[in-house]
BAPA-661466 format. One record per residue (C-alpha): chain; x, y, z; residue in one letter. Coordinates in nm, 4 decimals. Example, Ala and Ser with C-alpha at 12.3 -4.5 7.8 and 13.67 -1.06 7.14 Angstrom:
> mol	X	Y	Z	type
> A	1.2300	-0.4500	0.7800	A
> A	1.3670	-0.1060	0.7140	S
//
This chain:
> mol	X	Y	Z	type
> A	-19.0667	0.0870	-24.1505	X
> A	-19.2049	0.2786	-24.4232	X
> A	-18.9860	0.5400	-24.6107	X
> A	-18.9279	0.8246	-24.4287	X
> A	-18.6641	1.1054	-24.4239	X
> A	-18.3339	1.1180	-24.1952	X
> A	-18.4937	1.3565	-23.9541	X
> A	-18.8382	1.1799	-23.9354	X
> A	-18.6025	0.8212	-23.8521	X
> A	-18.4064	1.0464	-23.5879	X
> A	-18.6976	1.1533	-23.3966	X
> A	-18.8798	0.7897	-23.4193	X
> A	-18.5223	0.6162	-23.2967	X
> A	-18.5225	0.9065	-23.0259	X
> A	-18.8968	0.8220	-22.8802	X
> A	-18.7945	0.4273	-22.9040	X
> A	-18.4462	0.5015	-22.7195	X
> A	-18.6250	0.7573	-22.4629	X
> A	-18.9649	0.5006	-22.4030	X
> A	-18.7673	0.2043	-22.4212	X
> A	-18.4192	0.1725	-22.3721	X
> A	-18.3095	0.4068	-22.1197	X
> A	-18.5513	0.2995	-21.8567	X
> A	-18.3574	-0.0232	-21.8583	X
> A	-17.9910	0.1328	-21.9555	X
> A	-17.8851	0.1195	-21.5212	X
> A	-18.0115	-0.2098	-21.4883	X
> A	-17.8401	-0.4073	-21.7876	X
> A	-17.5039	-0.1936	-21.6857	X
> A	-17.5187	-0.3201	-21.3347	X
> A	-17.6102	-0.6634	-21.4103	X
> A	-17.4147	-0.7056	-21.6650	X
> A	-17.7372	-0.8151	-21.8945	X
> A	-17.6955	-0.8688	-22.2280	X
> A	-18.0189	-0.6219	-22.3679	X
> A	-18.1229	-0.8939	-22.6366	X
> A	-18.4774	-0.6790	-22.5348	X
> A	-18.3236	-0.4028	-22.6752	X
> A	-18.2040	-0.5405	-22.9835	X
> A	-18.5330	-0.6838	-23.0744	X
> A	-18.7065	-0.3797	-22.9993	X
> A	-18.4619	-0.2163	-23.2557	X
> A	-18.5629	-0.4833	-23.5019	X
> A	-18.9349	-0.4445	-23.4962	X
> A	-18.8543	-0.0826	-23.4932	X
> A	-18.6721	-0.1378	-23.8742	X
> A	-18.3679	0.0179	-23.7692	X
> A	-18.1977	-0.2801	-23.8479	X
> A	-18.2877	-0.2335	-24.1779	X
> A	-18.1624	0.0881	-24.2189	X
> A	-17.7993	0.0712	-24.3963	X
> A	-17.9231	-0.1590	-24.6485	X
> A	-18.0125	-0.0836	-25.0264	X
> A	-18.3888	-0.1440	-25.0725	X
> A	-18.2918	-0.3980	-25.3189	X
> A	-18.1580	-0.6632	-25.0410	X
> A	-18.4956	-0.5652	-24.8349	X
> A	-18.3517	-0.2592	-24.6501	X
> A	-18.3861	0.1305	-24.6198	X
> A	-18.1238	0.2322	-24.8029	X
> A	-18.0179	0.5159	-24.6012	X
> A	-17.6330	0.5638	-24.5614	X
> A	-17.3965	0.6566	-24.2841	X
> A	-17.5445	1.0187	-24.1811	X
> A	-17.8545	0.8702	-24.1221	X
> A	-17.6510	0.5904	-23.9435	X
> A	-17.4634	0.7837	-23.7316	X
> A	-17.7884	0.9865	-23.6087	X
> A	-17.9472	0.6751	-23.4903	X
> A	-17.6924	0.5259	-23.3235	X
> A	-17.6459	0.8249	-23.1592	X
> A	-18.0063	0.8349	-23.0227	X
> A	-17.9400	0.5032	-22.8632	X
> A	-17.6391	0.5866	-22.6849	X
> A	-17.7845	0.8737	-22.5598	X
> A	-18.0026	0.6411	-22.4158	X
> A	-17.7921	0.3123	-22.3485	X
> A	-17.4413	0.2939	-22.4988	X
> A	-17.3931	-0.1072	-22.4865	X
> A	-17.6827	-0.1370	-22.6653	X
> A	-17.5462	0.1343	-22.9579	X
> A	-17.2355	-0.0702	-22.9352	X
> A	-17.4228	-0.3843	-23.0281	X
> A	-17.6096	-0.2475	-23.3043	X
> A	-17.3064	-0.1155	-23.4857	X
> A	-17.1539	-0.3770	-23.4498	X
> A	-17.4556	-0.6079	-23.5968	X
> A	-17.4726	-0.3587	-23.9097	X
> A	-17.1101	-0.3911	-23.9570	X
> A	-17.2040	-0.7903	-24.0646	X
> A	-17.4779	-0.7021	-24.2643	X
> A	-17.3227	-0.4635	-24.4779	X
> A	-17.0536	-0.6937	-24.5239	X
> A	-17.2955	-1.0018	-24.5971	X
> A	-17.4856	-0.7203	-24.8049	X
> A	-17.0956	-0.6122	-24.9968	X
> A	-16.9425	-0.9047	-25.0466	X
> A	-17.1610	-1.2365	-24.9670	X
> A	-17.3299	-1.4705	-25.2255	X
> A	-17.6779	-1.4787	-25.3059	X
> A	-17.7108	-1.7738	-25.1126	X
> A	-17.5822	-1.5458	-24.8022	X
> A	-17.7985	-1.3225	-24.8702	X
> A	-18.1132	-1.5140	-24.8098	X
> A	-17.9630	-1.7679	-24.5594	X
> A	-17.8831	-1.5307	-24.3365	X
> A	-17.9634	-1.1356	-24.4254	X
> A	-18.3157	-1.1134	-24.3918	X
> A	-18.3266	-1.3210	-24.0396	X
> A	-18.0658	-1.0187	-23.9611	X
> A	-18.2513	-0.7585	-24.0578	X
> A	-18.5995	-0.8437	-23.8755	X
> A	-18.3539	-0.9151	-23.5469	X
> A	-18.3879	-1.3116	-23.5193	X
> A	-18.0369	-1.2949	-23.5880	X
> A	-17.7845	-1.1344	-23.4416	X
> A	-17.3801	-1.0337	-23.5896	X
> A	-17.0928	-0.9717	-23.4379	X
> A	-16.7209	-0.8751	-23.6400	X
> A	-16.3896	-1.0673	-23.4792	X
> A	-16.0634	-0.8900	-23.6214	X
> A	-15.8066	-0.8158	-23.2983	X
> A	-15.6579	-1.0762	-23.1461	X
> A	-15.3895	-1.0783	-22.8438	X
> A	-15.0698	-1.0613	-22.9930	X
> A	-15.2410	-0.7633	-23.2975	X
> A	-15.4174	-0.5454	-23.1018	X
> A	-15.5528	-0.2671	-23.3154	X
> A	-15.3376	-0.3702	-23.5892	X
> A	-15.5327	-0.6053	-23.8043	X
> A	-15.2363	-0.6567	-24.0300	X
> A	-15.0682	-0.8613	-23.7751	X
> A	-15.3924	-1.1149	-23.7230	X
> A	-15.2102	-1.4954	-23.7361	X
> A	-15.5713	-1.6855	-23.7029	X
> A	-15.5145	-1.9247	-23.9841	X
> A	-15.7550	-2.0871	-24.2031	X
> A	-15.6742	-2.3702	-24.3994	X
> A	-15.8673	-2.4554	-24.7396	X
> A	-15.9649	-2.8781	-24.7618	X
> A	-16.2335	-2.9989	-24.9763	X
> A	-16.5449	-2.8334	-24.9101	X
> A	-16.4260	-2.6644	-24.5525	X
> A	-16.1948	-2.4021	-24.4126	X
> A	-16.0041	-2.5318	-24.0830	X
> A	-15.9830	-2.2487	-23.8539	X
> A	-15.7349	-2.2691	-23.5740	X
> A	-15.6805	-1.9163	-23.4077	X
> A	-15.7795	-1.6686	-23.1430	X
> A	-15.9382	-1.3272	-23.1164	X
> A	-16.0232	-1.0806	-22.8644	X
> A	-16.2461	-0.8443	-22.6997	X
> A	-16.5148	-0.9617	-22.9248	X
> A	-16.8207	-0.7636	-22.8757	X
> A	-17.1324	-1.0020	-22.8508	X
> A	-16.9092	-1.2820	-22.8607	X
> A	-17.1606	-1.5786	-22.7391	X
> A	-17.4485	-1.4008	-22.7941	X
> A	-17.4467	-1.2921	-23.1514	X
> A	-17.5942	-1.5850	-23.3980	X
> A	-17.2758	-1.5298	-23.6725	X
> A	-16.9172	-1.3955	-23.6405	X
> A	-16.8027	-1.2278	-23.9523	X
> A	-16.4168	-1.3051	-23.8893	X
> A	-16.0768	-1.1831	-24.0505	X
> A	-15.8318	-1.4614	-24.1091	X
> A	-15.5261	-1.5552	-24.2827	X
> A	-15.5780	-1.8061	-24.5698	X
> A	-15.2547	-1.7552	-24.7285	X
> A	-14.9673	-1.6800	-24.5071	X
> A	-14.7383	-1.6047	-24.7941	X
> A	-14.9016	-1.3031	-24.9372	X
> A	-14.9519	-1.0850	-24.6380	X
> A	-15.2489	-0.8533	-24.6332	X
> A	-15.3661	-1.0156	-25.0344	X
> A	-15.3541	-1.3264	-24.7816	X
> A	-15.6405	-1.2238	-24.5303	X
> A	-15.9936	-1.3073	-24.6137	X
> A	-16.3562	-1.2955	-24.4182	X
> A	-16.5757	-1.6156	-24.3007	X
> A	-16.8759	-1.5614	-24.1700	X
> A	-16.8849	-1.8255	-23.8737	X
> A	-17.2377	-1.9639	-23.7170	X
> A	-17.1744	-1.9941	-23.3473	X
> A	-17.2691	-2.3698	-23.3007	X
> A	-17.0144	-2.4597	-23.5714	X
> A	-16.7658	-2.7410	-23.3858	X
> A	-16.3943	-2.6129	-23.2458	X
> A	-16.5237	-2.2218	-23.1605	X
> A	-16.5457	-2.1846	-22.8147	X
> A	-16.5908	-1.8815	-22.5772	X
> A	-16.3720	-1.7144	-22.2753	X
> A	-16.5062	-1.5826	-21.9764	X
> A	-16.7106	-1.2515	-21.9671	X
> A	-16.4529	-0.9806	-21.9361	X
> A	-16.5335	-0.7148	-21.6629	X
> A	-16.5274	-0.4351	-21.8276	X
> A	-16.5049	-0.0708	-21.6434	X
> A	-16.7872	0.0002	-21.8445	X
> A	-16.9938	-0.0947	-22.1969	X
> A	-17.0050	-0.3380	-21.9128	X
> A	-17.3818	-0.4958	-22.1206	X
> A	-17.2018	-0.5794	-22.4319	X
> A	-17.0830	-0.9454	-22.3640	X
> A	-16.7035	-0.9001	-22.4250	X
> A	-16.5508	-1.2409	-22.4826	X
> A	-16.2425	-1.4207	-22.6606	X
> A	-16.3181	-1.6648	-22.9013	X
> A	-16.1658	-1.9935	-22.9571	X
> A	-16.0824	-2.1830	-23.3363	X
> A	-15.9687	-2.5525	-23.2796	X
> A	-16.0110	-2.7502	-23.5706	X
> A	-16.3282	-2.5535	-23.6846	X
> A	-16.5064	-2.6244	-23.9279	X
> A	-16.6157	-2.3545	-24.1387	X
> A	-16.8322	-2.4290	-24.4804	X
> A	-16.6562	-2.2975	-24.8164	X
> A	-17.0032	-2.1019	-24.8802	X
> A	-16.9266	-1.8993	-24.5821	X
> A	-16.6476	-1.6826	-24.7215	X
> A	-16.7838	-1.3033	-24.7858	X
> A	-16.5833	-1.2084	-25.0445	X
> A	-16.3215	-1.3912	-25.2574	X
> A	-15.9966	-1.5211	-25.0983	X
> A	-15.7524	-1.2578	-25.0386	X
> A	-16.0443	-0.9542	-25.0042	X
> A	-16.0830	-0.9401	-24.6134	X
> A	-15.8650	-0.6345	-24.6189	X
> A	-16.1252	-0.4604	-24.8390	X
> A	-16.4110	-0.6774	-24.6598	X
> A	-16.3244	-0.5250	-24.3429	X
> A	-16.1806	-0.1640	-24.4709	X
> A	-16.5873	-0.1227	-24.6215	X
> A	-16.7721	-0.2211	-24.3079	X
> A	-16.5605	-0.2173	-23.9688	X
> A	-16.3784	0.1087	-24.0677	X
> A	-16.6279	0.2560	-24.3525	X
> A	-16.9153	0.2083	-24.1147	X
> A	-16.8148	0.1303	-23.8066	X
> A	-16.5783	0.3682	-23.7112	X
> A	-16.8554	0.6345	-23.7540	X
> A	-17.0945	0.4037	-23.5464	X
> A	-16.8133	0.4464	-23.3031	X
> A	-16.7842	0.8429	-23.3257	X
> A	-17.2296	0.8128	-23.2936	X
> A	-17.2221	0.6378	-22.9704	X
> A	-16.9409	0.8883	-22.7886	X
> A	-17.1697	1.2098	-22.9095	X
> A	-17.4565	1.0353	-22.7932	X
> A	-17.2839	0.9821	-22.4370	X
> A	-17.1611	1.3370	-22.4579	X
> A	-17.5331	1.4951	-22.5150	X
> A	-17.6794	1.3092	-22.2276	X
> A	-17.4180	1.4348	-21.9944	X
> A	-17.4140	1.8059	-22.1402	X
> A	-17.8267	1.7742	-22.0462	X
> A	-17.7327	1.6412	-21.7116	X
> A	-17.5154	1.8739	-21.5751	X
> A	-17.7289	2.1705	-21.7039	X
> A	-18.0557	2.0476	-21.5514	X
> A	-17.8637	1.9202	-21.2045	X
> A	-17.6881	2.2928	-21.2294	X
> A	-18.0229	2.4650	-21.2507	X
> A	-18.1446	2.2117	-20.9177	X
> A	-17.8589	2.2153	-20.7140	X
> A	-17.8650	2.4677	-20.4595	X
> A	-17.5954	2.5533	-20.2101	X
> A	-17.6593	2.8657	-19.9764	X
> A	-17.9721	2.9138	-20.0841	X
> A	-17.8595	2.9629	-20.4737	X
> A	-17.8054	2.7693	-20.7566	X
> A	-17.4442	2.6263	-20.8873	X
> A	-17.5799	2.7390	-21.2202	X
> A	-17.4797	3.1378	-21.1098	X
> A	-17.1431	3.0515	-21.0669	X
> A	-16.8967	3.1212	-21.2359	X
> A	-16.6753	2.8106	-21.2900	X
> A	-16.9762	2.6011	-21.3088	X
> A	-17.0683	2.8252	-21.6295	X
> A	-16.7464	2.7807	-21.7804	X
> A	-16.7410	2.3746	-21.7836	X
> A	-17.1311	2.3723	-21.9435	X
> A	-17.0022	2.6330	-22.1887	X
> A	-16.7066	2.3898	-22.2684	X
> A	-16.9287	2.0727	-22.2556	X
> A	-17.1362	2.2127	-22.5400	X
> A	-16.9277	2.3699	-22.7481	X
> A	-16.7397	1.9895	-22.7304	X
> A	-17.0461	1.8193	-22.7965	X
> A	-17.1398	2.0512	-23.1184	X
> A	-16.8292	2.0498	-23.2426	X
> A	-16.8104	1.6782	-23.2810	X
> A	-17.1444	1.6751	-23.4006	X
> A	-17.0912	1.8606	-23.6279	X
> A	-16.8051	1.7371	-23.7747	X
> A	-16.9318	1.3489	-23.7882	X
> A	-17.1932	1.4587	-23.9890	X
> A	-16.9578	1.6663	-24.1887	X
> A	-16.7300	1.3245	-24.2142	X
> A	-16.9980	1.0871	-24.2854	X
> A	-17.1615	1.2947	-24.5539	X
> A	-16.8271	1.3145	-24.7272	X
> A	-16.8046	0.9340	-24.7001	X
> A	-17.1323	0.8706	-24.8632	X
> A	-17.0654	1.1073	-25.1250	X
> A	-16.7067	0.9235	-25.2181	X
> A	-16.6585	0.6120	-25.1599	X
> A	-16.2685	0.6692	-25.0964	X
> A	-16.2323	0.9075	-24.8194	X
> A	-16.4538	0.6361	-24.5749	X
> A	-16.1387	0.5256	-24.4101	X
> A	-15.9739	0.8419	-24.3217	X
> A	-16.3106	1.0152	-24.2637	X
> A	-16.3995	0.7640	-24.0115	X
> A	-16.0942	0.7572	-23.8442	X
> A	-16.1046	1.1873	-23.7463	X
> A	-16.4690	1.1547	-23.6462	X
> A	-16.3905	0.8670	-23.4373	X
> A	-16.0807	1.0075	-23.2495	X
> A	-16.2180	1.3936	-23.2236	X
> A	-16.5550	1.2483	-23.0614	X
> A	-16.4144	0.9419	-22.8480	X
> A	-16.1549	1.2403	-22.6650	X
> A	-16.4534	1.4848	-22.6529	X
> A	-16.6894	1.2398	-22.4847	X
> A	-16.4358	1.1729	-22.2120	X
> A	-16.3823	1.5430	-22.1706	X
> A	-16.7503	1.6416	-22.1575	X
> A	-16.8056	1.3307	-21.9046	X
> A	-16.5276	1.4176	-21.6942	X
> A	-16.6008	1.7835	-21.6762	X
> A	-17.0248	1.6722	-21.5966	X
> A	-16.8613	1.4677	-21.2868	X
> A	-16.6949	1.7691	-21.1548	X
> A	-17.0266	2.0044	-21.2300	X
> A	-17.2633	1.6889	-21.0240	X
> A	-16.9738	1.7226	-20.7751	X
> A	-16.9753	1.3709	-20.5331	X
> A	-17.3401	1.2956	-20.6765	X
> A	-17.1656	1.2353	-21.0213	X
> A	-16.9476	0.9874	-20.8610	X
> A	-17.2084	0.7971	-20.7219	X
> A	-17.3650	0.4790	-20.9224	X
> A	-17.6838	0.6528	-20.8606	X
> A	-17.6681	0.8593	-21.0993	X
> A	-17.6485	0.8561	-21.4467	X
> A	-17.3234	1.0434	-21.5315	X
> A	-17.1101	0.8095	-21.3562	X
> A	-17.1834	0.5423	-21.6367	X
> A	-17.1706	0.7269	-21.9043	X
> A	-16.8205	0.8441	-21.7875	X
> A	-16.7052	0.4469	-21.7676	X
> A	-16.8714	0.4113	-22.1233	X
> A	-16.7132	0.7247	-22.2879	X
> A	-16.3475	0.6145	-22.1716	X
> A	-16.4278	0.2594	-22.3690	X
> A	-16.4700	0.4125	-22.7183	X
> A	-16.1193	0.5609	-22.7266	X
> A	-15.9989	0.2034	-22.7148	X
> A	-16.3045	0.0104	-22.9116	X
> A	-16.1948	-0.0677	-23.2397	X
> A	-15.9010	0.1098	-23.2771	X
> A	-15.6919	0.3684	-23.0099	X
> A	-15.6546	0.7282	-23.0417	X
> A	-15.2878	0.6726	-23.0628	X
> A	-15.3115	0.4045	-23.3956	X
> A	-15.5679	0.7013	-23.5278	X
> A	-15.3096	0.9799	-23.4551	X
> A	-15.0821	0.8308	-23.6266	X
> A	-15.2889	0.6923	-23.9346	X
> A	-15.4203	1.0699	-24.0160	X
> A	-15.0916	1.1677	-23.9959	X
> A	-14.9316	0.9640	-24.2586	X
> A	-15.2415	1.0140	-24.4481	X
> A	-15.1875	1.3650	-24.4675	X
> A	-14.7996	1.3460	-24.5016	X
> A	-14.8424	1.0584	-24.7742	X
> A	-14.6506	0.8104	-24.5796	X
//
């Protein structure tokens, strides 16, 4: 992709998302198809590229520009946004915190798409709290022995490499968690069954297995000890607004929806569009949608100007935009009336997806209560 400016990258990811994507966004949700189309499509495209310093073969664009394509693809097809944040999320950390050797083992097949990341943090008995994570790997010789679990693991059995969060000393609590990046042939991982997911339903949900594996000492990203920053610069510095993207992106597509089906719709001879009530919920739906908008950019901006204020910034996009998108969703049901219930139409999925990001990487409830203490210095 040559260099081009945020809004020129917006409107190319818009035509690839519109031409490409959304045409087969019903099909991959009802099949449950993993959209490895997609993906490449996005990596011919150069979006892959587009978080990463031009240095390391990337765009160099940070997480505004981020957070307007992914947004543009969830519009379109929200497992497939899903997937792509969650493959950036790897190669910013590989791109942070991974050797040289890393870097050209594994970036650059990453960045063209012949590769595909995934992050593994929760795990059953942690839930959103990655603090609590008990997956446990053990330094001998030239390996790390992995024995462990994790959960809900977006891409887990698709994606080529699994940057993971584990303990590797027990003793020191979170200055005892560090990051391996883990190839999925490697012996002792192993995969669960497909969970079946109310929606996000393409995104290949699994749990993920460690007995015994056997994980290379060149595959740490990061020294031991630095998975709490590893992950605090990429799943929540990046991710987190990847996460706040995808439920605007949902939210515009429904907002258009409901407007054009209120303008079709005729009952009695007149459209729903003159009445009243129906006024009131597109009025709502908008001003949702904006708001959030409008905010994530305000959010992300701040995080690319100061390094510091990622976290927290991340966390208020996410939760104002993963509540909004349910709202808006919810409220274009009611305007569609029993079409919007159908699986015909569109609205119905995007509903089911919307609900998912107010529990995808971390609940509205763990992010109440981290802004909070934030702002009350607890």
């Amino acid at each position: 992709m040559k260099k081009l400016n945020i809004e020129e990258i917006r409107e190319l990811s818009e035509k690839l998302a519109s031409e490409k994507l959304a045409p087969r966004a019903a099909e991959i949700d009802q099949n449950r198809t993993f959209p490895w189309e997609n993906i490449r499509a996005l990596g011919e495209a150069g979006f892959l590229e587009l978080i990463i310093s031009e240095d390391n073969g990337g765009l160099g664009f940070g997480r505004v520009c981020f957070a307007s394509v992914a947004e543009e693809i969830a519009k379109a097809c929200a497992s497939t946004a899903l997937i792509y944040v969650s493959h950036s999320i790897v190669t910013k950390a590989i791109e942070l915190a991974g050797s040289e050797a890393a870097k050209k083992n594994w970036l650059t097949k990453m960045l063209t798409g012949q590769s595909l990341g995934a992050f593994a943090v929760h795990e059953p008995d942690s839930g959103s709290n990655s603090g609590a994570i008990t997956t446990l790997a053990k330094k001998e010789g030239d390996h790390y022995i992995v024995n462990g679990s994790k959960f809900f693991i977006t891409s887990a059995g698709e994606a080529d490499f699994y940057l993971v969060l584990v303990r590797t000393d027990p003793e020191k609590g979170p200055q005892g968690m560090s990051t391996l990046l883990i190839e999925k042939n490697t012996p002792g991982l192993s995969f669960g069954q497909h969970e079946d997911k109310m929606g996000l339903t393409s995104t290949s949900s699994r749990e993920m297995f460690f007995s015994d594996c056997l994980v290379p000492k060149e595959n740490l990203i990061g020294n031991e000890g630095e998975g709490t920053q590893v992950i605090g610069k990429t799943v929540v510095g990046l991710g987190f607004f990847g996460a706040a993207a995808i439920s605007v992106g949902i939210a515009r597509s429904a907002t258009e929806l409901a407007i054009k089906h209120a303008k079709e719709r005729a009952i009695a001879g007149q459209p729903i569009a003159v009445h009243q009530a129906v006024q009131f919920m597109i009025t709502d739906m908008i001003l949702g949608n904006e708001a959030a908008e409008a905010f994530l950019k305000v959010c992300a901006a701040r995080a690319d100007s100061t390094q510091g204020a990622a976290v927290i910034n991340g966390f208020k996009a996410k939760l104002l935009a993963s509540e909004m998108a349910v709202d808006v969703t919810n409220k274009a049901i009611q305007v569609m009336g029993g079409h919007g219930y159908c699986r015909d139409y569109i609205v119905e999925r995007l509903f089911r997806d919307a609900r998912g990001l107010t529990l995808h990487f971390k609940t509205s409830e763990w992010l109440r209560q981290d802004i909070a203490k934030a702002a009350l210095g607890l």
